[in-house]
Backbone as a ProteinNet text record, in pm:
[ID]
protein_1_A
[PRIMARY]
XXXXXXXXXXXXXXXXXXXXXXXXXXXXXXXXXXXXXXXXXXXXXXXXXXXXXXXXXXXXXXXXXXXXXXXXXXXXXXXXXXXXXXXXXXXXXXXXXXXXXXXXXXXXXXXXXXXXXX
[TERTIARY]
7625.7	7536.7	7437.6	7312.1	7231.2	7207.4	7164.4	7156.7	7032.1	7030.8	6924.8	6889.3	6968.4	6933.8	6834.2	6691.5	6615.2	6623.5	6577	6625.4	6570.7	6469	6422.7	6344.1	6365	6338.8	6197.5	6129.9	6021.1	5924.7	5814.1	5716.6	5576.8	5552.6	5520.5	5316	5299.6	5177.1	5076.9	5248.8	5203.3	5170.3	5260.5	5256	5094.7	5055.7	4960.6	4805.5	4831.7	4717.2	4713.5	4857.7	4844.7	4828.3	4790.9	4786.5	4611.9	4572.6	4433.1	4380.1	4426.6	4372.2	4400.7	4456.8	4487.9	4394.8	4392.1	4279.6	4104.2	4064.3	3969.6	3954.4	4102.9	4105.5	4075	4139.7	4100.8	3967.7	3915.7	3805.6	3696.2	3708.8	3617.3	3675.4	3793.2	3831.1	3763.5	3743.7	3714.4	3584.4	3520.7	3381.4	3351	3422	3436.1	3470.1	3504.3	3650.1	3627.2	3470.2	3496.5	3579.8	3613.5	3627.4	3805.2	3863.2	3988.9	3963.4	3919.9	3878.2	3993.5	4066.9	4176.4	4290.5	4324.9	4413	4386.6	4266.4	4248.7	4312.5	4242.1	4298.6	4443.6	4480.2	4632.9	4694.4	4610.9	4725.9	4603.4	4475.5	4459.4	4542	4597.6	4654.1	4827	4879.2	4993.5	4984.8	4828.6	4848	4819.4	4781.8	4732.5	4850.3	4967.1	5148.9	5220.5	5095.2	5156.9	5155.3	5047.6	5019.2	5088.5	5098.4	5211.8	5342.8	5408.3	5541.7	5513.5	5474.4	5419.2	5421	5384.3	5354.3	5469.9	5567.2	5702.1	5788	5761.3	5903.6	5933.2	5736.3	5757	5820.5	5752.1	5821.6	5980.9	6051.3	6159.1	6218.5	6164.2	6231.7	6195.3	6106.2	6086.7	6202	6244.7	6334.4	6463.2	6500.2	6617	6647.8	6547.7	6530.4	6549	6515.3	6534.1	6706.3	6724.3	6874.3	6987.5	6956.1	6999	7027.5	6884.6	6904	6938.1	6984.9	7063.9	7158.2	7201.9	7345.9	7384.1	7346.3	7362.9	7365.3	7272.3	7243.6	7404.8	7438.9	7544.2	7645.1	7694	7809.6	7826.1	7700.9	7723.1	7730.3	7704.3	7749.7	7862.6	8001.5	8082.1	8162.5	8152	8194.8	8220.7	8067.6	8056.1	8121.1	8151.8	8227.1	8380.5	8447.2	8558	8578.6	8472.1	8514.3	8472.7	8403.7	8418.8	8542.9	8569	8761.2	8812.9	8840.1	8935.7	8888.6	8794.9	8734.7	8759.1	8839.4	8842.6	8720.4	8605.4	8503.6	8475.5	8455.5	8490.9	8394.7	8327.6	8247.8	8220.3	8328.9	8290.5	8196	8205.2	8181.7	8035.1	7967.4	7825.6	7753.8	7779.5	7710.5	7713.6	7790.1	7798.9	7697.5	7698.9	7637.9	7480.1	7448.5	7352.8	7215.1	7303.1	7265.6	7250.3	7329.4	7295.7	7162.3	7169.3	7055.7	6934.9	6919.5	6810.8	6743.5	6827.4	6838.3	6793.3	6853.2	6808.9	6660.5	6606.2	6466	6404.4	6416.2	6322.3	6365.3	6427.6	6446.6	6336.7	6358.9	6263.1	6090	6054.3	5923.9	5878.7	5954.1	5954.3	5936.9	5803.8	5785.1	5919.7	5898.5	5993.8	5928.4	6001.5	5922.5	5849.9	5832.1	5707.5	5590.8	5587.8	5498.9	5465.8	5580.1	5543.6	5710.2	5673.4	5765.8	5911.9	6008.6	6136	6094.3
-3671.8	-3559.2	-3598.4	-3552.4	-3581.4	-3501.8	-3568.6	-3472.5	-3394.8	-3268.6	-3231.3	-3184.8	-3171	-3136	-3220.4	-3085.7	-3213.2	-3231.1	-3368.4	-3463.1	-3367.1	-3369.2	-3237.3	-3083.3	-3041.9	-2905.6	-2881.5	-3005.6	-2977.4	-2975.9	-2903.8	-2874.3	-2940.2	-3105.2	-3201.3	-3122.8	-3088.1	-3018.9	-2875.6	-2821.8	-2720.8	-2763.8	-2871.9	-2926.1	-3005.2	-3063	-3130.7	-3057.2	-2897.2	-2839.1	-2720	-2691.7	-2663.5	-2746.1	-2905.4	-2952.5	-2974.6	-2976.6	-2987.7	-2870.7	-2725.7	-2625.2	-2649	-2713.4	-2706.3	-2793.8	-2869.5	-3015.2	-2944.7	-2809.6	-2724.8	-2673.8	-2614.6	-2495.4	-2595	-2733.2	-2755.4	-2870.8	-2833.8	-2878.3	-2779.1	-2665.4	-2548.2	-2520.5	-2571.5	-2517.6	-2658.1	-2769.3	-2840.1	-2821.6	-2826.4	-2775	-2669	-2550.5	-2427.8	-2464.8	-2532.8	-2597.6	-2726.7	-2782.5	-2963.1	-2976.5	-2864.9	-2923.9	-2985.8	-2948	-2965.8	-3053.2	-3157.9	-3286.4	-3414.5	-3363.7	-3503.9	-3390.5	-3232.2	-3205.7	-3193.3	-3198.9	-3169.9	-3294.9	-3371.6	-3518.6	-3567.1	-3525.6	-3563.5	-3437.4	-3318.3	-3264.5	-3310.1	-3372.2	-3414.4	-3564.7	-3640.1	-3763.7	-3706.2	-3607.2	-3535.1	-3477.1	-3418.2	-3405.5	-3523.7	-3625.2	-3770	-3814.6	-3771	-3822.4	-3718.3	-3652.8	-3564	-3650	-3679.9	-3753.1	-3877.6	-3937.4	-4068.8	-4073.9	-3922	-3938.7	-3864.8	-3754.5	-3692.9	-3846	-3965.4	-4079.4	-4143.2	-4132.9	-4193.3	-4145	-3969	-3926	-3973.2	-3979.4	-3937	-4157.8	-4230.3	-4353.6	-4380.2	-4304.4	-4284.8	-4233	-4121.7	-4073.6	-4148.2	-4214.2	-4308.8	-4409.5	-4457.9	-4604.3	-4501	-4391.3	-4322.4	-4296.1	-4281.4	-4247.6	-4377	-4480.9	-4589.9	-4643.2	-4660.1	-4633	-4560.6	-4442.2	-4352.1	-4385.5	-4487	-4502.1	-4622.6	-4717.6	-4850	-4851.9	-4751.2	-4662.4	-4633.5	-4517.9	-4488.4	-4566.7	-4710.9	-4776.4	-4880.1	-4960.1	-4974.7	-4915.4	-4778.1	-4696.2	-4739.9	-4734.1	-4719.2	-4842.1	-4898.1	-5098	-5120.2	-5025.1	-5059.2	-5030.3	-4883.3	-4809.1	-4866.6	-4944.5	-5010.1	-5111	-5195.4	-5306.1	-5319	-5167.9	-5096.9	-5066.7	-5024.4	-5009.4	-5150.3	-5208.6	-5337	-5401.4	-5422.4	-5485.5	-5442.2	-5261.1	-5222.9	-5200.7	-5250.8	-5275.2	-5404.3	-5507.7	-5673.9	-5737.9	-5726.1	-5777	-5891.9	-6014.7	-6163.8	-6154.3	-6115.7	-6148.6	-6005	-5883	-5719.4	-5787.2	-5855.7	-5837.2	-5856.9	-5905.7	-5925.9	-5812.5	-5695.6	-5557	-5591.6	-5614.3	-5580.4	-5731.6	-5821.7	-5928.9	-5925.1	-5873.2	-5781.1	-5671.6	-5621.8	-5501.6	-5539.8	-5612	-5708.9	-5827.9	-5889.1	-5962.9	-5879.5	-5754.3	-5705.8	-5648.4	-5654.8	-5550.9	-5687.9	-5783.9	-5907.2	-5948.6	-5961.8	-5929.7	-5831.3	-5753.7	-5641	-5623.6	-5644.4	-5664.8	-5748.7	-5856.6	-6041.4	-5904.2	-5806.3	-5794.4	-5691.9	-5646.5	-5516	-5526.2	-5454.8	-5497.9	-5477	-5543.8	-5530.2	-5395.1	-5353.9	-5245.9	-5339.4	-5468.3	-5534.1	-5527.3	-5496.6	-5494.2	-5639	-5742.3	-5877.6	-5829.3	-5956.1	-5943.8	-6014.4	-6021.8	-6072.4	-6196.9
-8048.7	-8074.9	-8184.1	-8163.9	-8254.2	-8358	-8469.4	-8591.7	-8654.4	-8594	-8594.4	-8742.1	-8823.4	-8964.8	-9025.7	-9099	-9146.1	-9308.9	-9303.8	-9405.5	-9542.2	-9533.5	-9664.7	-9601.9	-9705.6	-9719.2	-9714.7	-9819.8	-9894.6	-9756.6	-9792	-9706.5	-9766.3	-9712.5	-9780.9	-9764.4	-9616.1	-9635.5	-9700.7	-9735.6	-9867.4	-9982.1	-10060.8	-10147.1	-10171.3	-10094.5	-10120.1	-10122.9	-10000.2	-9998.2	-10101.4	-10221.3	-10282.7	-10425.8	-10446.1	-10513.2	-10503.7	-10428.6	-10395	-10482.5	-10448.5	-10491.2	-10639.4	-10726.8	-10823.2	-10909.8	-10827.9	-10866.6	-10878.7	-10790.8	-10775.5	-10924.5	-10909.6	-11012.1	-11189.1	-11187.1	-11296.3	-11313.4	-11205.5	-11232.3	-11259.8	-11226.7	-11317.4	-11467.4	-11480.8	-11640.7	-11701.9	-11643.3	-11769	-11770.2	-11670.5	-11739.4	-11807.7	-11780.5	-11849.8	-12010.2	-12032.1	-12163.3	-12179.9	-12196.8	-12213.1	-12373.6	-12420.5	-12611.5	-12571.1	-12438.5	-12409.1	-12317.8	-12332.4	-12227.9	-12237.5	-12314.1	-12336.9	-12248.9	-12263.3	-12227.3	-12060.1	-12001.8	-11871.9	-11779.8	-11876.3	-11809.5	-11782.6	-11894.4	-11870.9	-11768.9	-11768	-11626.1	-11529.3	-11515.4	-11367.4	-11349.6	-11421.3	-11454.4	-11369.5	-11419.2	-11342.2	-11212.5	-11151.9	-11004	-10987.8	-11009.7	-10939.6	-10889.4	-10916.8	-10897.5	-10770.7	-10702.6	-10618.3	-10484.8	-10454.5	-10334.1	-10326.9	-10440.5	-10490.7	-10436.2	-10432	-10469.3	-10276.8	-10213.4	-10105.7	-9988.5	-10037.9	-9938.7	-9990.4	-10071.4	-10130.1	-10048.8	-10045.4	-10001.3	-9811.1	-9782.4	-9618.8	-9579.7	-9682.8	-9657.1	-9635.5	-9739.1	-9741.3	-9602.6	-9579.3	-9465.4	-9325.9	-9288.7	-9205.7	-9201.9	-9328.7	-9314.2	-9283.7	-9388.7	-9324.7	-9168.8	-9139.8	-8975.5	-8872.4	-8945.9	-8907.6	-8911.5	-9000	-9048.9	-8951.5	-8948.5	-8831.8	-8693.1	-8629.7	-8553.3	-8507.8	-8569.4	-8578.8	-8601.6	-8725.1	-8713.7	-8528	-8462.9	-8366.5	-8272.6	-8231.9	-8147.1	-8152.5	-8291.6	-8343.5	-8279.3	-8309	-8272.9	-8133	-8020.6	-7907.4	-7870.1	-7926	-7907.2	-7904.5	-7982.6	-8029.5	-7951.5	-7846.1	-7747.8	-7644.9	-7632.8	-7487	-7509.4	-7618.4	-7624	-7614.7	-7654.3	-7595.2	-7480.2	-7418.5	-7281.8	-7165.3	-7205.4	-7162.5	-7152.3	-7268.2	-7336.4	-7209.8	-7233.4	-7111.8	-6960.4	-6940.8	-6778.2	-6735.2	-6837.1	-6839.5	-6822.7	-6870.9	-6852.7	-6890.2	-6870.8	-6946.6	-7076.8	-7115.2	-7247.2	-7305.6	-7361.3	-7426.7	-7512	-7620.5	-7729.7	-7719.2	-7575.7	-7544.3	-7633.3	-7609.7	-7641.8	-7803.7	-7854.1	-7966.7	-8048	-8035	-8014.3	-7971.9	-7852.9	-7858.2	-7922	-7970.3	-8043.5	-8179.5	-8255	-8382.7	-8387.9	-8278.4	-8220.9	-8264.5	-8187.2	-8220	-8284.5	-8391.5	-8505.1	-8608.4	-8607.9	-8726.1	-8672.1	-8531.5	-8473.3	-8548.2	-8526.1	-8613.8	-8736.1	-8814.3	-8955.4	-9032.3	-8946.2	-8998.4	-8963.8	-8929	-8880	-9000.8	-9047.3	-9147	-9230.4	-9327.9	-9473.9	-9562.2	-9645.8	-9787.8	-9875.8	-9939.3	-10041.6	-10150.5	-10140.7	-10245	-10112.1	-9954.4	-9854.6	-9791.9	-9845.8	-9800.9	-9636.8	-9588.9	-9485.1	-9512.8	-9507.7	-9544.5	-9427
[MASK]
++++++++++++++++++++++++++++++++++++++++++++++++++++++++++++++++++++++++++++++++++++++++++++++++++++++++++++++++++++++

């Protein structure tokens, strides 16, 4: 069964189109308020960390998802390699053999989190 629960809560396109509006809003206060020009900066310096962390979280959940499904692909490798065993099939462990194969294939293709390739 698949797991339909999702991974976060957060509602990554509120967040950002309410960070936008915020980025609006303090851009009329500093002109309104240049004598507070060091304090504007440091909170536009704090939404600058929205979109940062917004393209962090959705990375994250991509590799989780990835994860998931190598997990799953795995499990069913393991099944079929059981029921192989008990069907006498001359080589079960093919599946499982298999399914690792293709998984160290697409591993070698996948950035590293420095974005170089392993």
């Amino acid at each position: 069964m698949q797991n339909t629960r999702p991974l976060t809560t957060i509602n990554l396109q509120e967040a950002n189109t309410r960070n936008d509006a915020a980025h609006h809003i303090l851009a009329g206060f500093s002109s309104a308020m240049p004598a507070l020009a060091e304090f504007w900066v440091y909170l536009e310096e704090a939404l600058n960390d929205v979109p940062v962390l917004s393209a962090e979280i959705m990375r994250l959940h991509a590799e989780v998802q990835a994860e998931r499904l190598y997990h799953a692909n795995l499990v069913a490798a393991a099944r079929a390699t059981i029921s192989a065993y008990q069907d006498g099939e001359p080589d079960p462990l093919w599946y499982l053999r298999d399914e690792l194969a293709a998984y160290a294939r697409v591993s070698q293709t996948l950035p590293t989190a420095t974005g170089r390739q392993e």
